[in-house]
The first five atom37 places (N, CA, C, CB, O) and aatype in JSON, in Angstrom:
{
  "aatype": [20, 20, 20, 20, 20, 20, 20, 20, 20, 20, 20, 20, 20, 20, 20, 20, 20, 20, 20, 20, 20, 20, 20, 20, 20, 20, 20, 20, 20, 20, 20, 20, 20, 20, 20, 20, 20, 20, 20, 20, 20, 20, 20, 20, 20, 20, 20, 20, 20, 20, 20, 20, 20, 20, 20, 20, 20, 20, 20, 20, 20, 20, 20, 20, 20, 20, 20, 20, 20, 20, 20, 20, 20, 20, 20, 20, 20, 20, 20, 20, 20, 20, 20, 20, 20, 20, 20, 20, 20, 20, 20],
  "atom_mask": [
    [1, 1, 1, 1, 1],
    [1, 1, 1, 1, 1],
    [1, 1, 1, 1, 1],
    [1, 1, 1, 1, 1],
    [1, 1, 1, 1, 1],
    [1, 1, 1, 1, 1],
    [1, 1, 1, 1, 1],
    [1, 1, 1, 1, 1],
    [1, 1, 1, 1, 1],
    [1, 1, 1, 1, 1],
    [1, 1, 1, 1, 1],
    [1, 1, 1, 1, 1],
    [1, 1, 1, 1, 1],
    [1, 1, 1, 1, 1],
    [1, 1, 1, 1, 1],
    [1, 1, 1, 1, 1],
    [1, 1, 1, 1, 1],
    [1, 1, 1, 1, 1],
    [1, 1, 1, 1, 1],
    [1, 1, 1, 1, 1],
    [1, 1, 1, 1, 1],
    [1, 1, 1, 1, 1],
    [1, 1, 1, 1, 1],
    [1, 1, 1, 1, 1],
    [1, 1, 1, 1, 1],
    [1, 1, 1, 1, 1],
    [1, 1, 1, 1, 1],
    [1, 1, 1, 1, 1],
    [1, 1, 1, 1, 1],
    [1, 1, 1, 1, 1],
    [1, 1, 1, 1, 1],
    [1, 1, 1, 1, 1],
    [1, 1, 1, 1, 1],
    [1, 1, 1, 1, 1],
    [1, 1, 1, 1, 1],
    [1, 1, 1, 1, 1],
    [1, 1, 1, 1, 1],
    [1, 1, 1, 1, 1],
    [1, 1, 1, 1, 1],
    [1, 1, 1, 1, 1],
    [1, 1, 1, 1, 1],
    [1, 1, 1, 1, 1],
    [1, 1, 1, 1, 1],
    [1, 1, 1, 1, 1],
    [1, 1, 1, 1, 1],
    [1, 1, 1, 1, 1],
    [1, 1, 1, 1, 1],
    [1, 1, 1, 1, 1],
    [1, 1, 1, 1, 1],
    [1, 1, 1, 1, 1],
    [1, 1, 1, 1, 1],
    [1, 1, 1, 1, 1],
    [1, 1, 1, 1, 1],
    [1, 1, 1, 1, 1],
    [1, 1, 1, 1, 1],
    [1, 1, 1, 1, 1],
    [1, 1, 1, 1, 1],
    [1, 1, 1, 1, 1],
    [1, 1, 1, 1, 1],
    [1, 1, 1, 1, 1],
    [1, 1, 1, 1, 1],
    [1, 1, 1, 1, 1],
    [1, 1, 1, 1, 1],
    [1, 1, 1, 1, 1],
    [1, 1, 1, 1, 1],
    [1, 1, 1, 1, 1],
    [1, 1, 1, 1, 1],
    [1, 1, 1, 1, 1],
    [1, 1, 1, 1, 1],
    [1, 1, 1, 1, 1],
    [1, 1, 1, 1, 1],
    [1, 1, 1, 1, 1],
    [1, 1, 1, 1, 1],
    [1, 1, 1, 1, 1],
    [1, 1, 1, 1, 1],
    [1, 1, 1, 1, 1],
    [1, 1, 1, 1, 1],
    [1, 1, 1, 1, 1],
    [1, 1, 1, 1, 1],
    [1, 1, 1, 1, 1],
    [1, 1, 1, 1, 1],
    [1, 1, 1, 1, 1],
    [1, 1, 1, 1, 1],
    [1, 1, 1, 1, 1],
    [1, 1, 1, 1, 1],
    [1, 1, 1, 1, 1],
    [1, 1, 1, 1, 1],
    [1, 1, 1, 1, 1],
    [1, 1, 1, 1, 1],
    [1, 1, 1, 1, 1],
    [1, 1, 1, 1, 1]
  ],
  "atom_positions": [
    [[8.39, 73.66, 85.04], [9.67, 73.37, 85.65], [10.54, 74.62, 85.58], [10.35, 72.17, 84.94], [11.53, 74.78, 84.87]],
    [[9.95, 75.56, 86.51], [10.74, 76.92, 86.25], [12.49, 76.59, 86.87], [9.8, 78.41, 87.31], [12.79, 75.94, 87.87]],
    [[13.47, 77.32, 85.86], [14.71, 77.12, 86.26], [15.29, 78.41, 87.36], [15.55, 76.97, 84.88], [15.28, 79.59, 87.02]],
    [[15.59, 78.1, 88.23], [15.88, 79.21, 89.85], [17.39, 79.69, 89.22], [16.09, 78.04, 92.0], [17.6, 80.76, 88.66]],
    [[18.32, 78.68, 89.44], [19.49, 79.29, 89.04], [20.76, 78.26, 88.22], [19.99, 79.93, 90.39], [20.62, 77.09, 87.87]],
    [[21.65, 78.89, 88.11], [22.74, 77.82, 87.03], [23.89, 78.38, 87.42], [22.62, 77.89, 85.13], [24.18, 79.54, 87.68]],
    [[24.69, 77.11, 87.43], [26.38, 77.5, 87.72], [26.95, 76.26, 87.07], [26.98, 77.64, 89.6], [26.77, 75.07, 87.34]],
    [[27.49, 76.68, 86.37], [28.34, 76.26, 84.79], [27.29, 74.72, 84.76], [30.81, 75.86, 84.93], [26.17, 74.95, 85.23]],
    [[27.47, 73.46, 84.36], [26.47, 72.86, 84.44], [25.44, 72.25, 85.13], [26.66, 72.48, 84.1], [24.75, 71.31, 84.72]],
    [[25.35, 72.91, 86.4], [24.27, 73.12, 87.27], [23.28, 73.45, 86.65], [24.43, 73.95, 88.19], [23.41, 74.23, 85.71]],
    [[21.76, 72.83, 87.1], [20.93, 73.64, 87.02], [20.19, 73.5, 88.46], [20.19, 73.45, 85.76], [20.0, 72.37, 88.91]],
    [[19.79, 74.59, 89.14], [18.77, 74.49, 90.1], [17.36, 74.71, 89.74], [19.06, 75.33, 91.04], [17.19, 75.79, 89.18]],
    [[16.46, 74.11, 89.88], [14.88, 74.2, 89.31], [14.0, 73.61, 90.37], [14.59, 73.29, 87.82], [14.47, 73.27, 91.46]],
    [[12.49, 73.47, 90.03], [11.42, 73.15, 91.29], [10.68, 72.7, 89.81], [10.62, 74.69, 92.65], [10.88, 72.91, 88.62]],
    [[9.39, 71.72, 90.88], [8.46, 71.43, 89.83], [7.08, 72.05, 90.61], [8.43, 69.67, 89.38], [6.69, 71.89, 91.76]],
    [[6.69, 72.59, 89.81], [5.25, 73.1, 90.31], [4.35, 72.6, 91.23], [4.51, 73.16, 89.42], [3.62, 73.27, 91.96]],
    [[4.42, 71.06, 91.15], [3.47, 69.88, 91.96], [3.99, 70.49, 93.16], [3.75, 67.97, 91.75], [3.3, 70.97, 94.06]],
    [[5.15, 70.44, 93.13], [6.0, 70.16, 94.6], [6.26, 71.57, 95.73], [7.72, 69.57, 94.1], [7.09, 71.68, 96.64]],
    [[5.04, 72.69, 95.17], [5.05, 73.7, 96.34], [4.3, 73.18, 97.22], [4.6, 75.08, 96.09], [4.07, 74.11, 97.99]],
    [[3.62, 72.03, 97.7], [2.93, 71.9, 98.8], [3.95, 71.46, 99.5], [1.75, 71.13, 98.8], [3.8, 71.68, 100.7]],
    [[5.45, 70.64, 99.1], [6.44, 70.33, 100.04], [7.21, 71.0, 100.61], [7.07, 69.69, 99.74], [7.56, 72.01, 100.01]],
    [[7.66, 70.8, 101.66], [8.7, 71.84, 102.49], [9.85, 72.38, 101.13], [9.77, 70.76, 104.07], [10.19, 71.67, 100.18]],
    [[10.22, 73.66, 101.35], [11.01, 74.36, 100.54], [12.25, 73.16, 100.03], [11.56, 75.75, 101.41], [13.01, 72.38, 100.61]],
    [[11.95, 73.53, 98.69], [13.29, 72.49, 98.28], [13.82, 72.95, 96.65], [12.66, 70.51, 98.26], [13.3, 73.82, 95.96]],
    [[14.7, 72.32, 96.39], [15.12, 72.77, 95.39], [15.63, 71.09, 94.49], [16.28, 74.01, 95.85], [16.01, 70.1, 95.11]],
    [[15.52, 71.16, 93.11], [15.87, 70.34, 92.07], [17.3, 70.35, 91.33], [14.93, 70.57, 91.19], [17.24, 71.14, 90.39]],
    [[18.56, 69.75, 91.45], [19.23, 70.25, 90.7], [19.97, 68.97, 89.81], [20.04, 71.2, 91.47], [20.22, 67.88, 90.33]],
    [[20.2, 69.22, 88.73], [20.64, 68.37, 87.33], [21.87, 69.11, 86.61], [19.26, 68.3, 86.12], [22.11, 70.31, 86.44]],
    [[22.66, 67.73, 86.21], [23.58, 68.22, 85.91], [23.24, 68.21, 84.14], [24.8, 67.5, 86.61], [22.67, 67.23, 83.65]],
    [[23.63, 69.35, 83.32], [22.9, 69.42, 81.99], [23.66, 68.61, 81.23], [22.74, 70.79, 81.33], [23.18, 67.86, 80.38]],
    [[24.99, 68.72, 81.52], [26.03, 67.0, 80.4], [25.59, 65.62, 81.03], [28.39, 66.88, 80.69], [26.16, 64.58, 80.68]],
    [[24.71, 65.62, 81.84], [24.66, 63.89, 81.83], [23.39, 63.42, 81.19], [24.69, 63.18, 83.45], [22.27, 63.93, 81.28]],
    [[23.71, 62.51, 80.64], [22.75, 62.0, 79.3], [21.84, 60.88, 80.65], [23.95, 60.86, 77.45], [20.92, 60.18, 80.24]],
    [[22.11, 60.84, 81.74], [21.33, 60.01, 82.78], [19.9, 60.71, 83.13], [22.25, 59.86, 84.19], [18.95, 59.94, 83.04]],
    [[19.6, 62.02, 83.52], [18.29, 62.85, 83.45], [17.58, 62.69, 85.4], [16.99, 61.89, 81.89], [16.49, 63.13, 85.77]],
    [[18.28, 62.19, 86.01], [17.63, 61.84, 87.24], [18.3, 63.01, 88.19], [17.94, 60.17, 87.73], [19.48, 63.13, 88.51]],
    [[17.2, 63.81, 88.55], [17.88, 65.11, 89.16], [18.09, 64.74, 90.83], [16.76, 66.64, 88.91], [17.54, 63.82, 91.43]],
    [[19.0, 65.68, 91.35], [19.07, 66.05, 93.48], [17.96, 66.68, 93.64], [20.44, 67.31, 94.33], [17.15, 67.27, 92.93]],
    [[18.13, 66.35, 95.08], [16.3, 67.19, 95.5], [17.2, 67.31, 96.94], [14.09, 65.86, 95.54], [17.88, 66.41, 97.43]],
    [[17.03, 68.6, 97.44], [18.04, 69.04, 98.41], [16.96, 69.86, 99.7], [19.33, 70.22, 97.49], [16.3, 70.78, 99.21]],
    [[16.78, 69.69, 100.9], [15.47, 70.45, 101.11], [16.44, 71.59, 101.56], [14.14, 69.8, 102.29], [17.61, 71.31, 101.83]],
    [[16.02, 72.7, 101.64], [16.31, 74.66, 101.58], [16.42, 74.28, 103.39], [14.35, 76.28, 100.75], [17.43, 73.66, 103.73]],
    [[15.86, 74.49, 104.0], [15.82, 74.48, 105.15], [17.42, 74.5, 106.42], [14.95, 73.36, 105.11], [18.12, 75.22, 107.13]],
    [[17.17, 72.98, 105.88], [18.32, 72.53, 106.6], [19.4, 71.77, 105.39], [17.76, 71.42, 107.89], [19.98, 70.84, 105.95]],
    [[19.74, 71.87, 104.26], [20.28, 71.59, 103.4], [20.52, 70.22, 103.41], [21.15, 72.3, 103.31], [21.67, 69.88, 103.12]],
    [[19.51, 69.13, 103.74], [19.88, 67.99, 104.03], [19.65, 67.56, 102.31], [19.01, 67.24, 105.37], [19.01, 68.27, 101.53]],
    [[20.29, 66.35, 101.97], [20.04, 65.9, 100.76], [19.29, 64.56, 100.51], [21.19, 65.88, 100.22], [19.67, 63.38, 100.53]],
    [[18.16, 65.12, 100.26], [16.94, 64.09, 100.0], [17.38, 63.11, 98.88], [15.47, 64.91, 99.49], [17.05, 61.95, 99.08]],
    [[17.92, 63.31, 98.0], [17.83, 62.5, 96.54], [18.91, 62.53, 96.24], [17.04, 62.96, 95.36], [18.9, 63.76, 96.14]],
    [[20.37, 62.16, 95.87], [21.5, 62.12, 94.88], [21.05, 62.55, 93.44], [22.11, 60.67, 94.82], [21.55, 63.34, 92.65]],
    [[19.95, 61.78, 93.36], [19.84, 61.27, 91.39], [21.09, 61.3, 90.88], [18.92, 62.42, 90.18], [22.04, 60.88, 91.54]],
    [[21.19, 61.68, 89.97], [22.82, 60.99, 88.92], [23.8, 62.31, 89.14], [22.5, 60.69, 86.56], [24.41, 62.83, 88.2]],
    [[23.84, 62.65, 90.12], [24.59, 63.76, 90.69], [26.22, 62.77, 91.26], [23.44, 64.63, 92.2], [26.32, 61.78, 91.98]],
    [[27.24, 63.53, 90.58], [28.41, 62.58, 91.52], [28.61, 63.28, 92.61], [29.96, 62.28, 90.88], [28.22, 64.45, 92.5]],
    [[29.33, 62.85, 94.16], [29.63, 63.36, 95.18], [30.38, 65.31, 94.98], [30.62, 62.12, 95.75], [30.07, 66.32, 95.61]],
    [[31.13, 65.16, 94.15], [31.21, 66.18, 93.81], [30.64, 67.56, 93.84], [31.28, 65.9, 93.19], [30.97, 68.61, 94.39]],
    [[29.36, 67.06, 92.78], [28.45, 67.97, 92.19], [27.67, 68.5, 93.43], [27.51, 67.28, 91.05], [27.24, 69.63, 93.66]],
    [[27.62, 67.37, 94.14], [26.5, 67.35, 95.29], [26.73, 68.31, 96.35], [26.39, 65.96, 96.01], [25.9, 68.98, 96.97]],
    [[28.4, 68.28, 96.51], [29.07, 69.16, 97.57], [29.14, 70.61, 96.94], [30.64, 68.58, 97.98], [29.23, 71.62, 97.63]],
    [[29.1, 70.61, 95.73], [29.04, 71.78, 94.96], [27.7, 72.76, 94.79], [29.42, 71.32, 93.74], [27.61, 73.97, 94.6]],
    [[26.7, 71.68, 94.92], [25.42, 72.42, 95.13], [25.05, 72.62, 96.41], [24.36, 71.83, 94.55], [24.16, 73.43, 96.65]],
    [[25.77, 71.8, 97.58], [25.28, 72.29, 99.02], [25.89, 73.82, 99.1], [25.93, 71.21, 100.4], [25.28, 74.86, 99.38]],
    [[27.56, 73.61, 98.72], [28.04, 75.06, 98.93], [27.46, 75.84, 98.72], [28.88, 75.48, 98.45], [27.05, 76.56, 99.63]],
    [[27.07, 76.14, 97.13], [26.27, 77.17, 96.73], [24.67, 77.46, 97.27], [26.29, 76.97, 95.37], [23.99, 78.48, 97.08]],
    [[24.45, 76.74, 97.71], [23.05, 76.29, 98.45], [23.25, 77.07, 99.92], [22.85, 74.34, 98.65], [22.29, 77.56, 100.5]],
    [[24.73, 77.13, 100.5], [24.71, 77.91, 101.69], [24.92, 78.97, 101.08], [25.59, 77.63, 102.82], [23.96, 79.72, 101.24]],
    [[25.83, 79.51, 100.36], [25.59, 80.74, 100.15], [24.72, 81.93, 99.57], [26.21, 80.77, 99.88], [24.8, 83.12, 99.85]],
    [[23.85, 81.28, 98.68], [22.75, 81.44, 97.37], [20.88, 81.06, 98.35], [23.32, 79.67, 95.67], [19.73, 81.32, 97.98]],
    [[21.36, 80.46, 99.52], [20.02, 80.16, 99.62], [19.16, 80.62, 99.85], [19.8, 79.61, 100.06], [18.16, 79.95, 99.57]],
    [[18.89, 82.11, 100.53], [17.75, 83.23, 100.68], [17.43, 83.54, 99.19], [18.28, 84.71, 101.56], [16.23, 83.5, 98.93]],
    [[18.42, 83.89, 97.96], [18.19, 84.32, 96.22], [17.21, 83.36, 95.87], [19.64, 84.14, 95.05], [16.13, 83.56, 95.31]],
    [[17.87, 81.95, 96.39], [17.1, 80.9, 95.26], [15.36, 80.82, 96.35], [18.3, 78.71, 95.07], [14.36, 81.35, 95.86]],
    [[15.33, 80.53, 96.93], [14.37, 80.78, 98.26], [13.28, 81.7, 97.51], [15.23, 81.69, 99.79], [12.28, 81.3, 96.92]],
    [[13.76, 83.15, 97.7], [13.13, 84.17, 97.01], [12.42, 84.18, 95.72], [13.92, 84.93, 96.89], [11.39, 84.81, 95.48]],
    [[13.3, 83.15, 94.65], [12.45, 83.12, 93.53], [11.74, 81.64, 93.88], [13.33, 83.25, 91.98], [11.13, 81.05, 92.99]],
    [[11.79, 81.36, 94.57], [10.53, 79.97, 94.51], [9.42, 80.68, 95.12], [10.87, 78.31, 95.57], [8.35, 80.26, 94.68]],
    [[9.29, 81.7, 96.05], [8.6, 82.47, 96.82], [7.8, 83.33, 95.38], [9.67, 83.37, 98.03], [6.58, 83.28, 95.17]],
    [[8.54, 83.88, 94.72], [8.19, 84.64, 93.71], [7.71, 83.91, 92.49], [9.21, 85.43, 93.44], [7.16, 84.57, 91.61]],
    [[7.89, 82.43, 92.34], [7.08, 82.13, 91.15], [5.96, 81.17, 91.87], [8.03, 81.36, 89.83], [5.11, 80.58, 91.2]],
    [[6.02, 81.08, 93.02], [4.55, 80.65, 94.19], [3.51, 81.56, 93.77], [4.78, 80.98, 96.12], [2.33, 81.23, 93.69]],
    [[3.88, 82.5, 93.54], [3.06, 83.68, 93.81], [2.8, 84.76, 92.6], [3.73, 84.4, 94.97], [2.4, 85.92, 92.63]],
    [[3.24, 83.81, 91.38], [3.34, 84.19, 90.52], [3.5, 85.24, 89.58], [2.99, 83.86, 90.51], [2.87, 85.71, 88.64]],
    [[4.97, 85.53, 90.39], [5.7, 86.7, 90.23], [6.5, 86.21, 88.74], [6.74, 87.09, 91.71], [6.24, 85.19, 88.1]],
    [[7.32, 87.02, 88.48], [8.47, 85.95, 87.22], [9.3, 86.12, 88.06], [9.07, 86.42, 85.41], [9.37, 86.91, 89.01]],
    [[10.0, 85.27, 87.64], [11.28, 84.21, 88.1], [12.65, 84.62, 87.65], [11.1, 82.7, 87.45], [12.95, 84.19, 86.54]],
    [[13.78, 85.51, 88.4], [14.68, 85.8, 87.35], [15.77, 84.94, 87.56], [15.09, 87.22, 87.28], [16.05, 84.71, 88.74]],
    [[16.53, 84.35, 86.59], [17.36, 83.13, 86.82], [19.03, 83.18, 87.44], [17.38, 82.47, 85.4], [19.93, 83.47, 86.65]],
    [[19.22, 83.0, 88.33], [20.39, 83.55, 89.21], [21.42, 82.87, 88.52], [20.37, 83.23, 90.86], [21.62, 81.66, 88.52]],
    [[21.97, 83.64, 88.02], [23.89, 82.94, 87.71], [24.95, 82.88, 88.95], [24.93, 84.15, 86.51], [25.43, 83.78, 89.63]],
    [[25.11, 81.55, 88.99], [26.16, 81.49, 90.44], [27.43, 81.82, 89.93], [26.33, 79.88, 91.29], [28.24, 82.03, 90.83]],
    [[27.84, 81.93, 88.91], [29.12, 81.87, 88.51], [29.74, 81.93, 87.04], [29.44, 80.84, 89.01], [30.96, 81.85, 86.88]]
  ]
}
């Protein structure tokens, strides 16, 4: 479960199973004791999953998701290919 990037309790991450799916990204918020992460696809930033994400968080990870999304992109590309992974601080 390599971690892509973090912005204050953001985390963006991927699970290994899930490189055969269209580019996407995992993100969890680290204070909620709930554990059910967003699944957001890269592409077209549509949002596949909420999990225990509030509306908020969600709009907070699309933003950063438009602006961050070639960085985070790049390291899913780079731990595909099993490059290392360096962990992007949004903020």
């Amino acid at each position: 479960m390599p971690k892509l990037a973090v912005y204050k309790a953001l985390v963006f991450f991927l699970y290994a199973y899930d490189l055969s799916e269209r580019m996407h990204v995992h993100i969890s918020n680290t204070k909620s004791r709930k554990g059910k992460s967003a699944k957001i696809w890269l592409d077209t930033l549509e949002v596949f999953e909420t999990g225990s994400l509030t509306p908020k968080e969600i709009n907070t990870a699309l933003n950063l998701l438009k602006q961050h999304g070639p960085e985070i992109a790049a390291n899913i590309t780079a731990f595909a290919t099993g490059e290392k992974v360096n962990v992007l601080q949004l903020g």
